[in-house]
BAFI-3210 file (N, C-alpha, C; in Angstrom, 3 decimals, decimal comma, padded with zeros to 6 digits):
// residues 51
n [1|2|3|4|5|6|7|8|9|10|11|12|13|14|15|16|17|18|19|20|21|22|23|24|25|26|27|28|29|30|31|32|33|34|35|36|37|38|39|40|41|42|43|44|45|46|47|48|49|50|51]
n.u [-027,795|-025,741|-022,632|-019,981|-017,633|-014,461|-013,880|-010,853|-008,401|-007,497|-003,838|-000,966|-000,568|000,619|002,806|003,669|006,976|008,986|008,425|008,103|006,519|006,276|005,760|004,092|005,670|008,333|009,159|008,496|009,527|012,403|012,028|010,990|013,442|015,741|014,901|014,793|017,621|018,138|017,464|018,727|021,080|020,689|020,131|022,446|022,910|024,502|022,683|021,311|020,470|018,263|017,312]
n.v [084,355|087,240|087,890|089,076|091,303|092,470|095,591|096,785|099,452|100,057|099,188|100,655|100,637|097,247|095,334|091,911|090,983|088,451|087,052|088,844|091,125|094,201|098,017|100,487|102,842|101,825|101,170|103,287|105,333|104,982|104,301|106,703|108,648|107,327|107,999|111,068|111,058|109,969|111,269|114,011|113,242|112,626|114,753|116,753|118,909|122,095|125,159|128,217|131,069|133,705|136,714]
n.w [-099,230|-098,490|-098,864|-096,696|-096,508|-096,160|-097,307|-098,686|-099,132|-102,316|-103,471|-105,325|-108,143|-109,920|-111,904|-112,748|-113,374|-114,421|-112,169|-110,083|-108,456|-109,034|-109,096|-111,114|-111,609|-111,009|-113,096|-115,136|-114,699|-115,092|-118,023|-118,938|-117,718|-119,083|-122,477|-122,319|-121,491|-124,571|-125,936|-125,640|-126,226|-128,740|-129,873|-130,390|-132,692|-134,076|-133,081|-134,690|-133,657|-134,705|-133,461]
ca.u [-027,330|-024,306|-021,466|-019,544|-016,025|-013,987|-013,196|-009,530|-007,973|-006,447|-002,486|-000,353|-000,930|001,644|003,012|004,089|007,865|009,580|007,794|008,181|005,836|006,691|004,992|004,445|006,172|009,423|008,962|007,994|010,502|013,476|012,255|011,629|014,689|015,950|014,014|015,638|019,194|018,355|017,273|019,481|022,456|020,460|020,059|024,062|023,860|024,673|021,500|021,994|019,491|018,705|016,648]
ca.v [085,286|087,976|087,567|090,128|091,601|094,221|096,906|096,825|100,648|099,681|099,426|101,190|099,685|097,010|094,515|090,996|090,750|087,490|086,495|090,127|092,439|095,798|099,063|100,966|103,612|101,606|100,901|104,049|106,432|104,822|104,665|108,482|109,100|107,067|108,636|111,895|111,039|109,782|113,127|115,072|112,809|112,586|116,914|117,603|119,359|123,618|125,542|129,434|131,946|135,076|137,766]
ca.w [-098,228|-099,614|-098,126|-095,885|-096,868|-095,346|-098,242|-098,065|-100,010|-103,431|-103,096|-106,355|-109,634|-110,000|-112,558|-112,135|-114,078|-113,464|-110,895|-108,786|-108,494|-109,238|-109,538|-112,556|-110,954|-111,009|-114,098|-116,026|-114,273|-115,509|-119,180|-119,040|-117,688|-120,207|-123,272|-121,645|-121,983|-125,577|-126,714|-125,477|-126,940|-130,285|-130,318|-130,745|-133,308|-133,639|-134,033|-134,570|-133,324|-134,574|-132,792]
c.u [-026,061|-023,472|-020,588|-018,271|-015,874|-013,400|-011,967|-008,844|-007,350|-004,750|-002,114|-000,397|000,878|001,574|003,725|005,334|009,067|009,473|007,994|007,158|006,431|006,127|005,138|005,117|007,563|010,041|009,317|009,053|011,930|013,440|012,074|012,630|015,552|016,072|014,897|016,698|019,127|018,136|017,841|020,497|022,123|020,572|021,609|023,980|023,440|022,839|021,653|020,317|019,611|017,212|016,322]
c.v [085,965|087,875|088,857|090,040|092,466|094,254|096,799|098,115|099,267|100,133|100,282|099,890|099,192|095,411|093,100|090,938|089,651|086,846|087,853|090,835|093,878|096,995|100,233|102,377|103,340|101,328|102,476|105,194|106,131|104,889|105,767|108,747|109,061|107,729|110,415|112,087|110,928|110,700|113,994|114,687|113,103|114,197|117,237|118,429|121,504|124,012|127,476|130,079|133,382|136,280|139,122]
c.w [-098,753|-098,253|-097,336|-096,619|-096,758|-096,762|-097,781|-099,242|-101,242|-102,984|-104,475|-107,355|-110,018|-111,347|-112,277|-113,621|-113,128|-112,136|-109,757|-109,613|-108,408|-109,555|-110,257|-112,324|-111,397|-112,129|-115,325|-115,512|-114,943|-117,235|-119,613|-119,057|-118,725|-122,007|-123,277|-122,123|-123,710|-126,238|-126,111|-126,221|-128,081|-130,873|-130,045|-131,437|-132,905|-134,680|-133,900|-135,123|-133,214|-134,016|-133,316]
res [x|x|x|x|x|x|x|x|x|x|x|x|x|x|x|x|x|x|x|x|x|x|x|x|x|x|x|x|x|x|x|x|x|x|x|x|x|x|x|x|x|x|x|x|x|x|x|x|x|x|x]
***
């Protein structure tokens, strides 16, 4: 006999770190950001544009 089960939606795709769950969201936004800052610091130098 198959068994019954209420469909329940999928929640946001999440990771278990240190025992918390967290979603890859919380995750992946900060090492962009990250990533971000590091290329902009790393591009100092003068670049000269001619037209």
């Amino acid at each position: 006999m198959p068994r019954k089960t209420a469909q329940q939606p999928h929640g946001p795709a999440t990771v278990t770190v240190k025992g918390r769950d967290m979603r890859l969201r919380n995750i992946g936004l900060p090492l962009v950001a990250a990533l971000a800052v590091w290329f902009i610091a790393a591009d100092t130098g003068f670049v000269t544009i001619r037209l």
